[in-house]
C-alpha positions in Angstrom: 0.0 0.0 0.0 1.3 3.1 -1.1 2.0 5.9 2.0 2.5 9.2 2.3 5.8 10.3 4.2 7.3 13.1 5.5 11.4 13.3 6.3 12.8 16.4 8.5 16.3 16.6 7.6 18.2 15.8 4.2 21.5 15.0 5.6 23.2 11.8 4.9 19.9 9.8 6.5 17.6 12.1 5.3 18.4 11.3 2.0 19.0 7.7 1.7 15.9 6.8 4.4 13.8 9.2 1.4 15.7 7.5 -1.5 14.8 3.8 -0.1 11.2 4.5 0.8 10.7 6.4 -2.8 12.1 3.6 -4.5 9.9 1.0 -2.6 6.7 2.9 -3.6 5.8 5.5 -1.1 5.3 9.1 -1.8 7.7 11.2 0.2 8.4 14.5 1.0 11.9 16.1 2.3 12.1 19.5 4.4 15.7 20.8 4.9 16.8 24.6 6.0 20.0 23.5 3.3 20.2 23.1 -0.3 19.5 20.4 -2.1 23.8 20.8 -2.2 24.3 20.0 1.7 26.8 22.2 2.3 25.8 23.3 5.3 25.7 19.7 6.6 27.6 17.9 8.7 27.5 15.1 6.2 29.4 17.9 3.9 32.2 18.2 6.2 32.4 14.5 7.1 35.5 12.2 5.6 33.7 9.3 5.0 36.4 7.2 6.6 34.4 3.7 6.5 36.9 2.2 9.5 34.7 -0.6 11.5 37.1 -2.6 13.1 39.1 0.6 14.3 36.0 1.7 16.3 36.7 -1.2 18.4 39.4 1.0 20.1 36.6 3.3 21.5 32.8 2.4 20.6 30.6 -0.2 21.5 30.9 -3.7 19.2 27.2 -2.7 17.7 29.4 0.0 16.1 31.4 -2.6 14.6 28.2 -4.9 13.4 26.7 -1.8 11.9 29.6 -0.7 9.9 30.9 -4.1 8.6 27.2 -4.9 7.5 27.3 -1.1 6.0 30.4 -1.8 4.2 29.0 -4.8 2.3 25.9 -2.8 1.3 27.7 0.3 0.2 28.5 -1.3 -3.3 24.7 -1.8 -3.7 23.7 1.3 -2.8 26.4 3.2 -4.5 25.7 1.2 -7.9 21.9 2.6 -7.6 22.8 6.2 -8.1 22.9 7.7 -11.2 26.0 9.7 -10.6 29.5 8.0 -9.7 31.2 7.8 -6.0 34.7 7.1 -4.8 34.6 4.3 -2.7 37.7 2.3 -1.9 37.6 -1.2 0.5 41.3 -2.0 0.7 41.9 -1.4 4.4 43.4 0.8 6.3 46.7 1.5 8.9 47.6 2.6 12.0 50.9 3.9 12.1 52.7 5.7 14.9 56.4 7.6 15.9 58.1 5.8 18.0 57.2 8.0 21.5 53.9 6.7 20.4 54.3 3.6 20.1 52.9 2.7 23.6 49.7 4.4 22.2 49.8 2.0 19.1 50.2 -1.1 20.9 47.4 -0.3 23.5 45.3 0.5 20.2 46.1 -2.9 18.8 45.7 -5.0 22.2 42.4 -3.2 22.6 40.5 -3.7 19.3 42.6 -7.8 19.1 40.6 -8.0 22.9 37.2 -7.0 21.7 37.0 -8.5 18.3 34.8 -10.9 17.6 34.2 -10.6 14.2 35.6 -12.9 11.3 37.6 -8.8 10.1 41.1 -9.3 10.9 44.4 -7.1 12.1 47.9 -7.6 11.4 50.9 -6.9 13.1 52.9 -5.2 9.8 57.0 -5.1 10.3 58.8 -2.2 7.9 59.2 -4.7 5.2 55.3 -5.6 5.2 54.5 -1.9 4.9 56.8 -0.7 2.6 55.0 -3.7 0.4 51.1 -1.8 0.8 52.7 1.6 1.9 56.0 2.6 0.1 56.4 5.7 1.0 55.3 5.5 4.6 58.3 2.7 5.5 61.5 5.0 5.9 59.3 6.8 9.2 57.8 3.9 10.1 58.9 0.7 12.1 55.8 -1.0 11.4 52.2 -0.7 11.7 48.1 -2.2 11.9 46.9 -3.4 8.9 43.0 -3.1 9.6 42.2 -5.5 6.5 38.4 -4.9 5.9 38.2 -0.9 6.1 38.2 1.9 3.4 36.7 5.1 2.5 34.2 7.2 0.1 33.9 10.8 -1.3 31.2 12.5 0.5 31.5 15.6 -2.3 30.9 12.7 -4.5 27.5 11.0 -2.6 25.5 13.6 -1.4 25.1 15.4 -5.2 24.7 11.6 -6.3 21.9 10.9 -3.7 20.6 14.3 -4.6 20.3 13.5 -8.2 18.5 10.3 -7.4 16.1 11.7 -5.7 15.3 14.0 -8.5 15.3 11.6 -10.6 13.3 9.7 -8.2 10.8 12.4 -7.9 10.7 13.2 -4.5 9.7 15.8 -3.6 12.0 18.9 -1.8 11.5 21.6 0.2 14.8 23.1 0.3 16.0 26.0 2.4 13.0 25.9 4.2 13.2 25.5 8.4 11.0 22.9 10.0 9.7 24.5 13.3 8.4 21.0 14.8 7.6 17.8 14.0 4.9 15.7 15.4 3.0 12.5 14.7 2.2 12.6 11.4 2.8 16.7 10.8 5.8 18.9 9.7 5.5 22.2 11.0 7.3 24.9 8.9 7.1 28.7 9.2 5.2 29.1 6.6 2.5 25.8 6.8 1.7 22.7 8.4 2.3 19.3 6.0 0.2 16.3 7.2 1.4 12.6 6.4 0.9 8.9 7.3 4.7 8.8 8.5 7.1 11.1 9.4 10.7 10.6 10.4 12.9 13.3 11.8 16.6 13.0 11.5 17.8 16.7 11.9 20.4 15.8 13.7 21.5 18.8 16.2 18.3 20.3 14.8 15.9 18.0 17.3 17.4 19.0 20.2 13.9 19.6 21.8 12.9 16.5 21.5 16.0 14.8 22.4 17.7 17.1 25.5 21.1 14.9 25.9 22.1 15.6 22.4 25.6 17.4 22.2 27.4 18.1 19.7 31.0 16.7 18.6 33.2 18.7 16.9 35.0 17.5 13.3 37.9 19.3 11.5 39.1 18.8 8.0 41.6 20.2 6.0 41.9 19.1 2.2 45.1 19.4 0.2 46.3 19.2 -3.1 49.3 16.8 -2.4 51.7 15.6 -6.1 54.1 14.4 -4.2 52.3 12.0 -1.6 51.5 8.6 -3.1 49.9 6.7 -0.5 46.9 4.1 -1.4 44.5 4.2 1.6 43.5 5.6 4.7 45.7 5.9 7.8 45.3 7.0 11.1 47.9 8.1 13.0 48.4 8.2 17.1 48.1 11.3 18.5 48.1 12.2 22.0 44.7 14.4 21.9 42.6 12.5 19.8 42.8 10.3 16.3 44.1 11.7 13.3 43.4 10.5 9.9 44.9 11.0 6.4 42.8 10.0 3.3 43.8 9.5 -0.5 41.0 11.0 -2.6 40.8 11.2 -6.2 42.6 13.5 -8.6 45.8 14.1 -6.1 43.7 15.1 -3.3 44.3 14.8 0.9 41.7 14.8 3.4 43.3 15.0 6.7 41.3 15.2 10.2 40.5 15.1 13.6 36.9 13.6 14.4 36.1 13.8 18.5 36.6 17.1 19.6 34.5 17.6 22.6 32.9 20.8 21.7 29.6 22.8 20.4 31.9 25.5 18.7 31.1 25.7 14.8 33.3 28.5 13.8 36.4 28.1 12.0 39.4 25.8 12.4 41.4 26.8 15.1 45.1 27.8 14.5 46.0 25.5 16.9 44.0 23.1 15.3 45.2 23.8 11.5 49.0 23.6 13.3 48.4 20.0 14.8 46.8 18.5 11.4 49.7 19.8 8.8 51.9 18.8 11.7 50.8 15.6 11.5 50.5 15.0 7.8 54.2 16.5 7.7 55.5 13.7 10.5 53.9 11.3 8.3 55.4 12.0 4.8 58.0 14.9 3.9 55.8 15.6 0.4 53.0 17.1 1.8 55.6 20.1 3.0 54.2 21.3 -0.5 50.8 20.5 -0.7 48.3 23.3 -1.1 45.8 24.1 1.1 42.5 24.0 -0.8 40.0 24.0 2.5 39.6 24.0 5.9 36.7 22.9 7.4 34.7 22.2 11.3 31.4 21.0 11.8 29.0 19.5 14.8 27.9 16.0 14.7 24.8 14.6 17.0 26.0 12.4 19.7 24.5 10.8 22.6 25.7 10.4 26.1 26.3 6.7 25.1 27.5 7.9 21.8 25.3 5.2 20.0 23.0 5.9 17.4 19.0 5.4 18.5 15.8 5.3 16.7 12.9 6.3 18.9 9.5 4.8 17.9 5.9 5.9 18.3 3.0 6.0 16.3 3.3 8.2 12.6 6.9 9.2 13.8 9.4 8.1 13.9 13.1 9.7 15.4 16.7 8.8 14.4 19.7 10.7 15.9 22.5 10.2 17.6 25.2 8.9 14.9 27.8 10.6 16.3 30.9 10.4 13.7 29.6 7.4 12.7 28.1 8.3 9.9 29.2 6.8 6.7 30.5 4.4 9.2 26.6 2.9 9.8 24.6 5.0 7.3 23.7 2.0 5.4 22.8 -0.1 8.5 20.8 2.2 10.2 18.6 2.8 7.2 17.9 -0.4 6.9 16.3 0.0 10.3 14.4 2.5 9.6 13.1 1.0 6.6 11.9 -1.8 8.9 10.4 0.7 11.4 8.4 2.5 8.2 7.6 -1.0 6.5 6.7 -2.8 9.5 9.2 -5.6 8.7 11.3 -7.4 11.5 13.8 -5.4 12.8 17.5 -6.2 11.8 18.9 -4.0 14.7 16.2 -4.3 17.9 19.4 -2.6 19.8 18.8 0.6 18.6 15.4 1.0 19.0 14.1 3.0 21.3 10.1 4.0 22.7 9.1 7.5 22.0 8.5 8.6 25.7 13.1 7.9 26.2 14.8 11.0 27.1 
Protein backbone atom coordinates (compact mmCIF):
# COMPACT_ATOMS: atom_id res chain seq x y z
CA UNK A 1 0.00 0.00 0.00
CA UNK A 2 1.26 3.06 -1.10
CA UNK A 3 2.02 5.92 1.98
CA UNK A 4 2.55 9.23 2.34
CA UNK A 5 5.77 10.27 4.18
CA UNK A 6 7.29 13.14 5.46
CA UNK A 7 11.43 13.29 6.33
CA UNK A 8 12.76 16.45 8.48
CA UNK A 9 16.26 16.58 7.61
CA UNK A 10 18.20 15.78 4.16
CA UNK A 11 21.49 14.99 5.61
CA UNK A 12 23.16 11.75 4.95
CA UNK A 13 19.95 9.81 6.48
CA UNK A 14 17.59 12.08 5.31
CA UNK A 15 18.40 11.27 1.95
CA UNK A 16 19.05 7.70 1.68
CA UNK A 17 15.91 6.82 4.40
CA UNK A 18 13.78 9.16 1.41
CA UNK A 19 15.74 7.49 -1.48
CA UNK A 20 14.84 3.81 -0.10
CA UNK A 21 11.24 4.53 0.75
CA UNK A 22 10.73 6.41 -2.79
CA UNK A 23 12.10 3.64 -4.52
CA UNK A 24 9.88 1.02 -2.64
CA UNK A 25 6.75 2.94 -3.65
CA UNK A 26 5.80 5.46 -1.08
CA UNK A 27 5.33 9.13 -1.75
CA UNK A 28 7.74 11.23 0.21
CA UNK A 29 8.45 14.53 0.96
CA UNK A 30 11.85 16.11 2.29
CA UNK A 31 12.11 19.49 4.36
CA UNK A 32 15.75 20.76 4.95
CA UNK A 33 16.80 24.60 5.98
CA UNK A 34 19.95 23.46 3.29
CA UNK A 35 20.22 23.12 -0.26
CA UNK A 36 19.54 20.35 -2.11
CA UNK A 37 23.83 20.76 -2.21
CA UNK A 38 24.29 20.03 1.72
CA UNK A 39 26.84 22.22 2.28
CA UNK A 40 25.82 23.31 5.33
CA UNK A 41 25.68 19.71 6.61
CA UNK A 42 27.58 17.91 8.75
CA UNK A 43 27.47 15.12 6.22
CA UNK A 44 29.35 17.94 3.85
CA UNK A 45 32.21 18.22 6.23
CA UNK A 46 32.37 14.48 7.07
CA UNK A 47 35.47 12.16 5.57
CA UNK A 48 33.74 9.30 5.02
CA UNK A 49 36.38 7.20 6.60
CA UNK A 50 34.40 3.70 6.54
CA UNK A 51 36.90 2.24 9.51
CA UNK A 52 34.72 -0.64 11.47
CA UNK A 53 37.08 -2.60 13.15
CA UNK A 54 39.09 0.59 14.32
CA UNK A 55 36.02 1.65 16.31
CA UNK A 56 36.75 -1.18 18.40
CA UNK A 57 39.38 1.02 20.15
CA UNK A 58 36.62 3.35 21.51
CA UNK A 59 32.84 2.37 20.57
CA UNK A 60 30.63 -0.20 21.48
CA UNK A 61 30.87 -3.72 19.20
CA UNK A 62 27.20 -2.73 17.72
CA UNK A 63 29.40 0.04 16.08
CA UNK A 64 31.39 -2.60 14.55
CA UNK A 65 28.18 -4.88 13.38
CA UNK A 66 26.68 -1.78 11.88
CA UNK A 67 29.58 -0.69 9.91
CA UNK A 68 30.94 -4.10 8.60
CA UNK A 69 27.20 -4.87 7.55
CA UNK A 70 27.26 -1.05 5.98
CA UNK A 71 30.41 -1.79 4.21
CA UNK A 72 28.98 -4.75 2.34
CA UNK A 73 25.89 -2.78 1.30
CA UNK A 74 27.72 0.33 0.16
CA UNK A 75 28.55 -1.27 -3.28
CA UNK A 76 24.67 -1.77 -3.69
CA UNK A 77 23.71 1.32 -2.79
CA UNK A 78 26.42 3.15 -4.48
CA UNK A 79 25.65 1.16 -7.86
CA UNK A 80 21.92 2.61 -7.64
CA UNK A 81 22.79 6.19 -8.06
CA UNK A 82 22.93 7.75 -11.21
CA UNK A 83 25.97 9.70 -10.55
CA UNK A 84 29.52 8.01 -9.67
CA UNK A 85 31.20 7.76 -6.01
CA UNK A 86 34.68 7.13 -4.81
CA UNK A 87 34.63 4.27 -2.71
CA UNK A 88 37.73 2.27 -1.89
CA UNK A 89 37.59 -1.22 0.51
CA UNK A 90 41.30 -1.97 0.65
CA UNK A 91 41.89 -1.38 4.36
CA UNK A 92 43.41 0.85 6.30
CA UNK A 93 46.72 1.54 8.92
CA UNK A 94 47.56 2.59 12.00
CA UNK A 95 50.90 3.95 12.06
CA UNK A 96 52.69 5.65 14.86
CA UNK A 97 56.41 7.63 15.88
CA UNK A 98 58.11 5.82 18.00
CA UNK A 99 57.21 8.00 21.50
CA UNK A 100 53.90 6.75 20.36
CA UNK A 101 54.27 3.58 20.13
CA UNK A 102 52.88 2.67 23.62
CA UNK A 103 49.73 4.45 22.24
CA UNK A 104 49.76 1.99 19.06
CA UNK A 105 50.21 -1.15 20.94
CA UNK A 106 47.43 -0.31 23.51
CA UNK A 107 45.27 0.48 20.18
CA UNK A 108 46.12 -2.85 18.82
CA UNK A 109 45.66 -5.02 22.17
CA UNK A 110 42.43 -3.23 22.63
CA UNK A 111 40.52 -3.74 19.30
CA UNK A 112 42.58 -7.79 19.11
CA UNK A 113 40.57 -8.01 22.90
CA UNK A 114 37.17 -7.00 21.66
CA UNK A 115 36.97 -8.45 18.30
CA UNK A 116 34.77 -10.85 17.63
CA UNK A 117 34.17 -10.59 14.19
CA UNK A 118 35.56 -12.86 11.32
CA UNK A 119 37.57 -8.79 10.09
CA UNK A 120 41.07 -9.30 10.86
CA UNK A 121 44.41 -7.05 12.08
CA UNK A 122 47.87 -7.65 11.39
CA UNK A 123 50.88 -6.85 13.05
CA UNK A 124 52.93 -5.23 9.76
CA UNK A 125 56.98 -5.14 10.29
CA UNK A 126 58.80 -2.18 7.89
CA UNK A 127 59.17 -4.74 5.19
CA UNK A 128 55.31 -5.55 5.22
CA UNK A 129 54.52 -1.87 4.93
CA UNK A 130 56.84 -0.71 2.57
CA UNK A 131 55.03 -3.66 0.44
CA UNK A 132 51.09 -1.81 0.80
CA UNK A 133 52.69 1.60 1.92
CA UNK A 134 56.05 2.55 0.11
CA UNK A 135 56.42 5.74 1.00
CA UNK A 136 55.34 5.47 4.58
CA UNK A 137 58.27 2.70 5.55
CA UNK A 138 61.48 5.04 5.87
CA UNK A 139 59.30 6.82 9.19
CA UNK A 140 57.76 3.85 10.13
CA UNK A 141 58.95 0.70 12.08
CA UNK A 142 55.76 -0.98 11.41
CA UNK A 143 52.18 -0.70 11.71
CA UNK A 144 48.08 -2.20 11.87
CA UNK A 145 46.88 -3.43 8.90
CA UNK A 146 43.02 -3.13 9.58
CA UNK A 147 42.17 -5.50 6.48
CA UNK A 148 38.41 -4.87 5.88
CA UNK A 149 38.22 -0.95 6.12
CA UNK A 150 38.20 1.94 3.42
CA UNK A 151 36.66 5.06 2.54
CA UNK A 152 34.15 7.21 0.09
CA UNK A 153 33.91 10.82 -1.25
CA UNK A 154 31.16 12.46 0.48
CA UNK A 155 31.49 15.57 -2.27
CA UNK A 156 30.88 12.72 -4.50
CA UNK A 157 27.50 11.00 -2.59
CA UNK A 158 25.45 13.63 -1.42
CA UNK A 159 25.15 15.37 -5.24
CA UNK A 160 24.68 11.58 -6.32
CA UNK A 161 21.86 10.94 -3.65
CA UNK A 162 20.55 14.29 -4.60
CA UNK A 163 20.29 13.51 -8.18
CA UNK A 164 18.47 10.27 -7.36
CA UNK A 165 16.15 11.69 -5.68
CA UNK A 166 15.31 13.97 -8.46
CA UNK A 167 15.28 11.65 -10.65
CA UNK A 168 13.29 9.68 -8.20
CA UNK A 169 10.78 12.37 -7.85
CA UNK A 170 10.70 13.16 -4.46
CA UNK A 171 9.72 15.85 -3.61
CA UNK A 172 12.01 18.86 -1.79
CA UNK A 173 11.46 21.55 0.17
CA UNK A 174 14.79 23.10 0.32
CA UNK A 175 15.99 26.04 2.38
CA UNK A 176 12.99 25.87 4.17
CA UNK A 177 13.23 25.47 8.39
CA UNK A 178 11.04 22.89 10.04
CA UNK A 179 9.68 24.46 13.34
CA UNK A 180 8.44 21.01 14.76
CA UNK A 181 7.59 17.82 14.05
CA UNK A 182 4.92 15.71 15.35
CA UNK A 183 3.04 12.50 14.75
CA UNK A 184 2.23 12.61 11.39
CA UNK A 185 2.80 16.66 10.77
CA UNK A 186 5.83 18.89 9.69
CA UNK A 187 5.55 22.19 11.04
CA UNK A 188 7.28 24.90 8.90
CA UNK A 189 7.09 28.73 9.25
CA UNK A 190 5.16 29.11 6.58
CA UNK A 191 2.49 25.84 6.78
CA UNK A 192 1.67 22.68 8.43
CA UNK A 193 2.29 19.30 5.98
CA UNK A 194 0.22 16.29 7.15
CA UNK A 195 1.42 12.62 6.37
CA UNK A 196 0.94 8.91 7.29
CA UNK A 197 4.71 8.78 8.55
CA UNK A 198 7.15 11.12 9.41
CA UNK A 199 10.69 10.55 10.45
CA UNK A 200 12.88 13.29 11.79
CA UNK A 201 16.58 13.03 11.53
CA UNK A 202 17.81 16.71 11.85
CA UNK A 203 20.42 15.82 13.73
CA UNK A 204 21.45 18.84 16.20
CA UNK A 205 18.30 20.30 14.83
CA UNK A 206 15.94 18.04 17.26
CA UNK A 207 17.37 18.99 20.21
CA UNK A 208 13.91 19.61 21.79
CA UNK A 209 12.91 16.53 21.48
CA UNK A 210 16.02 14.75 22.39
CA UNK A 211 17.74 17.14 25.47
CA UNK A 212 21.11 14.88 25.95
CA UNK A 213 22.08 15.56 22.36
CA UNK A 214 25.62 17.41 22.19
CA UNK A 215 27.41 18.14 19.65
CA UNK A 216 31.04 16.74 18.58
CA UNK A 217 33.21 18.73 16.86
CA UNK A 218 34.97 17.46 13.30
CA UNK A 219 37.88 19.27 11.55
CA UNK A 220 39.08 18.79 8.04
CA UNK A 221 41.64 20.18 5.95
CA UNK A 222 41.87 19.15 2.16
CA UNK A 223 45.08 19.40 0.22
CA UNK A 224 46.31 19.17 -3.07
CA UNK A 225 49.33 16.84 -2.42
CA UNK A 226 51.68 15.56 -6.11
CA UNK A 227 54.15 14.43 -4.23
CA UNK A 228 52.31 11.95 -1.65
CA UNK A 229 51.50 8.64 -3.12
CA UNK A 230 49.85 6.66 -0.50
CA UNK A 231 46.91 4.05 -1.44
CA UNK A 232 44.52 4.17 1.58
CA UNK A 233 43.51 5.62 4.68
CA UNK A 234 45.67 5.94 7.78
CA UNK A 235 45.31 6.97 11.07
CA UNK A 236 47.92 8.10 12.97
CA UNK A 237 48.40 8.16 17.09
CA UNK A 238 48.14 11.30 18.48
CA UNK A 239 48.10 12.24 22.05
CA UNK A 240 44.69 14.40 21.94
CA UNK A 241 42.57 12.53 19.80
CA UNK A 242 42.76 10.31 16.26
CA UNK A 243 44.15 11.74 13.32
CA UNK A 244 43.41 10.46 9.87
CA UNK A 245 44.94 11.02 6.39
CA UNK A 246 42.79 10.00 3.31
CA UNK A 247 43.79 9.54 -0.50
CA UNK A 248 40.97 10.99 -2.62
CA UNK A 249 40.79 11.22 -6.17
CA UNK A 250 42.60 13.52 -8.57
CA UNK A 251 45.81 14.08 -6.10
CA UNK A 252 43.72 15.05 -3.32
CA UNK A 253 44.28 14.76 0.94
CA UNK A 254 41.73 14.75 3.39
CA UNK A 255 43.34 15.01 6.69
CA UNK A 256 41.28 15.24 10.19
CA UNK A 257 40.46 15.11 13.59
CA UNK A 258 36.89 13.57 14.40
CA UNK A 259 36.14 13.80 18.48
CA UNK A 260 36.60 17.07 19.59
CA UNK A 261 34.46 17.56 22.56
CA UNK A 262 32.89 20.84 21.69
CA UNK A 263 29.61 22.82 20.39
CA UNK A 264 31.87 25.48 18.67
CA UNK A 265 31.06 25.66 14.76
CA UNK A 266 33.28 28.49 13.76
CA UNK A 267 36.42 28.14 12.04
CA UNK A 268 39.41 25.76 12.38
CA UNK A 269 41.44 26.79 15.09
CA UNK A 270 45.11 27.85 14.49
CA UNK A 271 45.97 25.48 16.90
CA UNK A 272 44.00 23.06 15.30
CA UNK A 273 45.15 23.82 11.53
CA UNK A 274 48.98 23.57 13.33
CA UNK A 275 48.40 19.95 14.83
CA UNK A 276 46.78 18.48 11.41
CA UNK A 277 49.66 19.83 8.78
CA UNK A 278 51.92 18.76 11.68
CA UNK A 279 50.83 15.62 11.54
CA UNK A 280 50.49 15.00 7.81
CA UNK A 281 54.19 16.46 7.68
CA UNK A 282 55.54 13.69 10.52
CA UNK A 283 53.91 11.27 8.34
CA UNK A 284 55.43 12.03 4.77
CA UNK A 285 58.01 14.92 3.86
CA UNK A 286 55.82 15.57 0.42
CA UNK A 287 52.97 17.14 1.78
CA UNK A 288 55.56 20.13 2.99
CA UNK A 289 54.19 21.32 -0.54
CA UNK A 290 50.85 20.53 -0.66
CA UNK A 291 48.30 23.30 -1.14
CA UNK A 292 45.81 24.10 1.06
CA UNK A 293 42.53 24.03 -0.77
CA UNK A 294 40.00 23.95 2.53
CA UNK A 295 39.61 23.98 5.93
CA UNK A 296 36.65 22.94 7.43
CA UNK A 297 34.67 22.17 11.29
CA UNK A 298 31.42 21.03 11.76
CA UNK A 299 29.02 19.54 14.78
CA UNK A 300 27.85 15.97 14.65
CA UNK A 301 24.81 14.65 17.04
CA UNK A 302 25.96 12.36 19.69
CA UNK A 303 24.49 10.84 22.58
CA UNK A 304 25.68 10.37 26.12
CA UNK A 305 26.31 6.71 25.05
CA UNK A 306 27.45 7.93 21.82
CA UNK A 307 25.33 5.22 20.00
CA UNK A 308 23.04 5.86 17.43
CA UNK A 309 19.01 5.40 18.54
CA UNK A 310 15.80 5.28 16.67
CA UNK A 311 12.92 6.27 18.90
CA UNK A 312 9.53 4.80 17.86
CA UNK A 313 5.94 5.87 18.26
CA UNK A 314 2.97 6.02 16.28
CA UNK A 315 3.28 8.18 12.58
CA UNK A 316 6.92 9.24 13.79
CA UNK A 317 9.36 8.06 13.94
CA UNK A 318 13.14 9.66 15.38
CA UNK A 319 16.70 8.85 14.37
CA UNK A 320 19.68 10.72 15.87
CA UNK A 321 22.53 10.23 17.60
CA UNK A 322 25.22 8.89 14.86
CA UNK A 323 27.81 10.59 16.30
CA UNK A 324 30.92 10.44 13.74
CA UNK A 325 29.62 7.37 12.69
CA UNK A 326 28.06 8.28 9.95
CA UNK A 327 29.21 6.77 6.67
CA UNK A 328 30.52 4.42 9.15
CA UNK A 329 26.63 2.88 9.83
CA UNK A 330 24.56 5.03 7.25
CA UNK A 331 23.66 1.95 5.42
CA UNK A 332 22.77 -0.11 8.48
CA UNK A 333 20.80 2.17 10.16
CA UNK A 334 18.55 2.81 7.16
CA UNK A 335 17.91 -0.41 6.89
CA UNK A 336 16.28 0.03 10.31
CA UNK A 337 14.36 2.54 9.60
CA UNK A 338 13.15 0.97 6.65
CA UNK A 339 11.91 -1.79 8.87
CA UNK A 340 10.35 0.68 11.37
CA UNK A 341 8.39 2.51 8.16
CA UNK A 342 7.57 -1.00 6.49
CA UNK A 343 6.68 -2.84 9.49
CA UNK A 344 9.21 -5.61 8.66
CA UNK A 345 11.30 -7.42 11.52
CA UNK A 346 13.76 -5.38 12.80
CA UNK A 347 17.47 -6.17 11.78
CA UNK A 348 18.93 -4.03 14.71
CA UNK A 349 16.21 -4.31 17.88
CA UNK A 350 19.37 -2.64 19.78
CA UNK A 351 18.76 0.59 18.57
CA UNK A 352 15.36 1.03 19.04
CA UNK A 353 14.06 2.96 21.34
CA UNK A 354 10.09 4.02 22.75
CA UNK A 355 9.12 7.52 22.03
CA UNK A 356 8.52 8.60 25.71
CA UNK A 357 13.15 7.87 26.23
CA UNK A 358 14.84 10.95 27.08
Amino acid sequence: MTRSLGIAGAGLIGRMIALAMQRAGHTVTLFDRDSRAGHDSCSWVGAGMLTPLAELEKAEPIITELGLASLKAWPLWLAGLPEPVYFQSSGSLVVAHQQDHRELEAFRAQVTRKNTTAAQLHRLDRRALAELEPELAPRFNGACFLEPEGQLEPRMLLPALAAALDAAEVVWHEKVAVTAVAPGCIQTAQAGYHFDQVVDCRGLGARAQWPHLRGVRGEVVRLYAPEVQIGRPIRLMHPRYPIYISPRPNQQVVIGATQIESDARGPVTVRSALELLSAAFSLHPGFAEAEILETAAQCRPALPDNLPALQVGAGLLRVNGLYRHGYLIAPAVTAACVAVLSGEPQPYPTLLQSDDAP
